[in-house]
N, C-alpha and C positions, 0 to 999 in steps of 0.2 A: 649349243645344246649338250656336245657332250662333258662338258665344264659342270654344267649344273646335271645331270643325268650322275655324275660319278660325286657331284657333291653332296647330289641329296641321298645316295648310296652308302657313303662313310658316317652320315647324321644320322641314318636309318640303324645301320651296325652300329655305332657306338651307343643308341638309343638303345637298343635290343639288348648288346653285350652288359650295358650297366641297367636293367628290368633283372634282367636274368644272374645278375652278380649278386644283387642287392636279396633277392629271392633267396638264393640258392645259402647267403649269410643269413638272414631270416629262418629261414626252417632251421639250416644248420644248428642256430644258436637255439632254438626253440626247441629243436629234439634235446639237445645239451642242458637245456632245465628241466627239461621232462623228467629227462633221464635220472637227474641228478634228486629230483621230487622222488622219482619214483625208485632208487636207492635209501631216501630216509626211508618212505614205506617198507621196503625190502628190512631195514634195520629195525624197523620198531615189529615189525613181523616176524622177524628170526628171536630176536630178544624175549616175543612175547609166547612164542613155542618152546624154547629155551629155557623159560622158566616153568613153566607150568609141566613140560615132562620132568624139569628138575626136581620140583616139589608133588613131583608122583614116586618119582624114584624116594626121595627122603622118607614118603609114608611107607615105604617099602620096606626100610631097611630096619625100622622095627624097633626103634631106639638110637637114641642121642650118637650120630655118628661121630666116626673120626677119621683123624687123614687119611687112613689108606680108603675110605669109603669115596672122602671126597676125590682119590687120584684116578679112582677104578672109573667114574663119573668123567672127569677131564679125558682120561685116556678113550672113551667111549663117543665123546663128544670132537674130540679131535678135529678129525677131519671137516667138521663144520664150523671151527673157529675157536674154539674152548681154550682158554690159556689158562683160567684161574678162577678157584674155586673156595669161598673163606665161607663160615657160620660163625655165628658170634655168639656163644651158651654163657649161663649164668656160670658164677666161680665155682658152686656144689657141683655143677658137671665137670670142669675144664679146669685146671690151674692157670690158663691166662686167659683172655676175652675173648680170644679166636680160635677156631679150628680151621685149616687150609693147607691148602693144595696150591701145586704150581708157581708162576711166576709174576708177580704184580708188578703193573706200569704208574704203582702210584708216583713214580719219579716224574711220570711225562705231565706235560702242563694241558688241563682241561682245558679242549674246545671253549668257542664262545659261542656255539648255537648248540645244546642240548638237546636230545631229541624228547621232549615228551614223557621226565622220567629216566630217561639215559646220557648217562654223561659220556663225553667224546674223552680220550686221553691217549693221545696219538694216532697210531692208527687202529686203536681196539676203541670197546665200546662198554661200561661199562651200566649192569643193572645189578637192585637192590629190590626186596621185597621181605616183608615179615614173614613168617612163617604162619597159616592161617591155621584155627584150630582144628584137630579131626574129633567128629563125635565120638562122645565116650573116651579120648586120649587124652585132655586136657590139652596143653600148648604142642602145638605143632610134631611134637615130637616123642609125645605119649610119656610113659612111665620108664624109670631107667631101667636097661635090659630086662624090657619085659615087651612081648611081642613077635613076632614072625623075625628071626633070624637072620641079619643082614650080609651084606659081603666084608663088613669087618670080624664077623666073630667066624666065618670061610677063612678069613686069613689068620686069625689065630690073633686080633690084636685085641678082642672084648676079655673083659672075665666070665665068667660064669655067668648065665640071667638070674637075675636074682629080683626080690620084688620090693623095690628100692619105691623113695616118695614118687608120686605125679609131679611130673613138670609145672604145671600150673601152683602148685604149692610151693615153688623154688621164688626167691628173690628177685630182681633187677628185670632191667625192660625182656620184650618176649626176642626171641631168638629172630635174627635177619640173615636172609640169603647174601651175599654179594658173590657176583659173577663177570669176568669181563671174557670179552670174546673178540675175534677178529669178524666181520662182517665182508667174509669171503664175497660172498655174491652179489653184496653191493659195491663191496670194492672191483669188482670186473664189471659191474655194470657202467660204475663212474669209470673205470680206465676206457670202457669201449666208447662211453661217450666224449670223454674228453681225444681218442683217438679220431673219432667220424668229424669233432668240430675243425682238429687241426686236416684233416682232408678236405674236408669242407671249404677250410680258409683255402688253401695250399690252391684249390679246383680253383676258387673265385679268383686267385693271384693270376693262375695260368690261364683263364678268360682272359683276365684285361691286359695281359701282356699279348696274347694271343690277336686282341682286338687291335690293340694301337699298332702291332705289326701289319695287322690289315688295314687300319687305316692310313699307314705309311703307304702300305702299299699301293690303295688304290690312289693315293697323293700324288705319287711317285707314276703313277700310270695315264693320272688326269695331264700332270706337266708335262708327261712323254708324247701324249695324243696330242694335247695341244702345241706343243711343239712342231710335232708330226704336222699338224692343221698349217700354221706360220710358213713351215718350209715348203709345203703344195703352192702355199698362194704366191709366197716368196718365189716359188720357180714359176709358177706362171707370171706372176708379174714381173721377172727377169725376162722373162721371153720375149712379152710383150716390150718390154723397155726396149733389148738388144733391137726389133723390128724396127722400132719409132726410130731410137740412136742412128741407125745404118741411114734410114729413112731421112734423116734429119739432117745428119753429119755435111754430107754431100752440098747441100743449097745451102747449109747454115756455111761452110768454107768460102762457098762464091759469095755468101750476103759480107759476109765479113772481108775476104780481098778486095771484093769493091768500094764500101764504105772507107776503111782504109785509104783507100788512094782516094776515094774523093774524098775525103777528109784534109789530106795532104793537099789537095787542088784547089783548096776553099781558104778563105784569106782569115790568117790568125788571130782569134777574136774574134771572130765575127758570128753571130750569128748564126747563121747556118752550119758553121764550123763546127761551134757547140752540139747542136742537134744530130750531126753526121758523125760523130765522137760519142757523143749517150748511146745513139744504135751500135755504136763500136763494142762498148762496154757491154748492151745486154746480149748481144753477139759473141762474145769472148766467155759470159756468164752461162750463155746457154753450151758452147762449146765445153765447156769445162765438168756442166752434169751431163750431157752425153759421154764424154770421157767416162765419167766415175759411174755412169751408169754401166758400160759397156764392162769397165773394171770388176764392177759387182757380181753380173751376172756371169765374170769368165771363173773354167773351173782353178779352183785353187792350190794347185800343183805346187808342192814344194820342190827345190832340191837342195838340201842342207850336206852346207861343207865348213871346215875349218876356216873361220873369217876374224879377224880383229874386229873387237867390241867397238874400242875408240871410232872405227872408221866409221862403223856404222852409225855412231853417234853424230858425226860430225859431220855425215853427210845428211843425215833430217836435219839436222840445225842450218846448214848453210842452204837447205830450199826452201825456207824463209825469209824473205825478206824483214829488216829492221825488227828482228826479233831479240829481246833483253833475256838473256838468259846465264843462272847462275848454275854449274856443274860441276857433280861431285863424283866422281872415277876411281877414287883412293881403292877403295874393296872391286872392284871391277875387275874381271877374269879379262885376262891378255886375248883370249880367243873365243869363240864360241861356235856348235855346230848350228848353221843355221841357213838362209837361206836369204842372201844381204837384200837381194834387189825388192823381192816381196816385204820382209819384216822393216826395211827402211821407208816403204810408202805406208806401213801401218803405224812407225813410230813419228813420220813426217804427220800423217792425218790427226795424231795425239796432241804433237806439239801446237800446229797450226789450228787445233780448237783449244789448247790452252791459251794461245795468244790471243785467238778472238776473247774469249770470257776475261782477261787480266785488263784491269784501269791500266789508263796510260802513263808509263814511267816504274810502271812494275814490273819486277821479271818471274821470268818460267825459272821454276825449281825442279831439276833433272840431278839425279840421285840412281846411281848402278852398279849393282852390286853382287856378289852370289852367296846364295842362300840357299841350301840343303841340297846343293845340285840342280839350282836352276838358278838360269839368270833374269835380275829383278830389275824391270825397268819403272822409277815412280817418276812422275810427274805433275808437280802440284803448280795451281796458279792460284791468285790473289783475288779472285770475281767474286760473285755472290752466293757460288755452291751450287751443289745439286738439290733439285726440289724434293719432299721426301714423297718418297714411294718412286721414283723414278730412277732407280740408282743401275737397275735392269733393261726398261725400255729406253733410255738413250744409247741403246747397241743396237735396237732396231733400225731396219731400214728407215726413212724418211719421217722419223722424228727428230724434229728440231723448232728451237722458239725463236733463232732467229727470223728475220725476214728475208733476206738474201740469201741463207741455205739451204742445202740439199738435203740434208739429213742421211749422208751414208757415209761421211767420212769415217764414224765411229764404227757402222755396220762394218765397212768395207776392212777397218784394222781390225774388228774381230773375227771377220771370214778367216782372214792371214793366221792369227793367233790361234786359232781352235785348227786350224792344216797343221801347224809345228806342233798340235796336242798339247798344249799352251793354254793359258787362262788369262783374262783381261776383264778388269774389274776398276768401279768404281767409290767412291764414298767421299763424303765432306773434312777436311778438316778440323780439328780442334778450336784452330785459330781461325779459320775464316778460308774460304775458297775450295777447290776442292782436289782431290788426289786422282790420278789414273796408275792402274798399276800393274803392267805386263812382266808376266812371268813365263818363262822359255825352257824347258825340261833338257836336261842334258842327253 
């Protein structure tokens, strides 16, 4: 229960964490066009205020301006993005085709999204409009010096007014504004949105790193409890075992020294012989998992001291009976701290399931060596491997596919290995059968 309780706890939060990730980029990006709409509006709005007091100030000044008229205008306009300010007058007003002010970006390369009439040309904005007529002035711009006194003839740059032709009577197309401007307040609008999206992202990143930490963790909390769960039953059913073992041991010794001798009393071949020699056998069988029971459930106390690797190697090989085995020692540390009598029943209980799984006439491959300050014991046989998904539960207590075992030899070598703070591990070979692989921390 509580497996699936903390499973459907982590499906729950990553389900939550990715609603609320996917939302939170959703609006994000949603504000971010908003924003970025409502920047053009901002643009074609300041543009179209921009012109329309421009071409108030021009009826103002009461005659055909000139540059200082246009800079008094820029320097006016300033602070709300004005960088440059051109009129375009017939040649009877102007010796060239323009009159201007300021600094032109005609160098920068025009946008490819125009607004509405305004052309983009880096980061300014450029607008254009004719000059419309005022009643009674003729073109836009009335009679030359004749009218209400502007700020060029304040500064001294007009001649005298004098009552020169109408505008309208002059040659060539009618007079055009051009204006470009910086679009201050769209430009901080888009930098604020393009700011809120990268938070936005940055927020949704640190959810789902956030999440997956949590869902390690509760991972990490489910394999701990049920761990926790394994080792309750495990110690009860050590308990229990130790009780039966005690229980067992006793009448299982008398069944067995009796049979024995009468086995020995019974005429060879024969019959009855046979039968009092089978009870021998599951008598000795049964003697053997009360043994390894009683082994399993004692505490597993180390005491690790300075011991040769060799001996210890050579003493699980030789509690085997007619075991093939081929052994490589070359990389093998002279000594090791360890604890001979326990880590030799866990490498004996290794070999002696590599030798069960290996066809006959194959041998156990032992391989010892050290490795980053631990010492590596491998042990590969030639059988048919481990099944897959199984490569953990064959450490558990009485899992096993034979028919005549226990199922703790493996448990029983990793109670040992995990005392020395040690690890023991499984997996298939490449080529066929499969690897055991204890490793011993210095």
């Amino acid at each position: 229960m509580k497996r699936t309780r903390y499973g459907l706890a982590r499906w729950a939060l990553g389900a939550l964490a990715l609603v609320m990730g996917v939302a939170l980029v959703f609006t994000t990006w949603s504000s971010f066009r908003s924003s970025h709409r409502g920047s053009d509006l901002v643009e074609r709005g300041q543009a179209s205020a921009l012109m329309h007091s421009t071409l108030t100030y021009l009826a103002s000044v009461g005659g055909p301006p000139l540059a200082p008229d246009l800079q008094f205008w820029i320097d006016e306009n300033e602070a709300i993005g004005l960088r440059y300010f051109a009129i375009s007058l017939p040649p009877e007003v102007n010796k060239g085709p323009w009159i201007e002010a300021g600094e032109s970006a005609t160098g920068a390369t025009p946008g490819r999204d125009p607004v509405r009439g305004l052309t983009r040309l880096g980061d300014r904005v450029r607008i254009e409009s004719v000059l419309p007529d005022a009643p009674g002035r003729g073109r836009g711009l009335g009679r030359l010096r004749e009218g209400a006194p502007g700020p060029g003839e304040r500064f001294g740059m007009y001649p005298p007014p004098g009552g020169g032709p109408p505008m309208d009577a002059l040659n060539g197309p009618p007079p055009r504004v051009i204006m470009e401007f910086v679009p201050v307040a769209a430009i901080e609008l888009r930098e604020q949105a393009a700011r809120s999206l990268i938070v936005g992202i940055v927020t949704a990143i640190l959810l789902l790193a956030v999440t997956l930490l949590a869902w390690r963790m509760l991972g990490q909390k489910e394999k701990l409890e049920a761990r926790l769960e394994l080792d309750r039953r495990l110690a009860a059913l050590g308990e229990m075992s130790a009780v039966l073992a005690h229980e067992i041991r006793n009448p299982l010794a008398s069944l067995k020294g009796h049979t024995q001798l009468m086995a020995e009393l019974l005429a060879e071949g024969s019959r009855e012989r046979g039968k009092a020699e089978r009870i021998l056998e599951e008598a000795i069988r049964l003697e053997t998992l009360t043994t390894e029971l009683l082994e399993f459930v004692r505490s597993q106390k180390v005491d690790r001291i300075e011991a040769p690797v060799d001996l210890l190697v050579e003493g699980a090989v030789s509690a085997i009976e007619g075991l093939e085995l081929t052994l490589d020692i070359a990389n093998a540390p002279k000594t090791w701290r360890m604890d001979v009598v326990s880590l030799d029943r866990a490498l004996t209980n290794v070999l002696r399931n590599a030798a069960q799984a290996s066809p006959p006439g194959s041998a156990v491959e032992v391989v010892v060596s050290e490795v980053k300050r631990r010492l590596v014991i491998e042990v590969r046989d030639h059988g048919e491997g481990i099944q897959a998904g199984q490569e953990e539960l064959i450490f558990e207590p009485f899992k096993t596919h034979r028919v005549r075992g226990t199922g703790l030899g493996l448990a029983i070598a990793r109670r040992i290995v995990d005392a020395h703070e040690g690890k023991i591990s499984a997996h298939n070979h490449d080529q066929g059968g499969a690897v055991f692989r204890i490793e011993i921390p210095a």
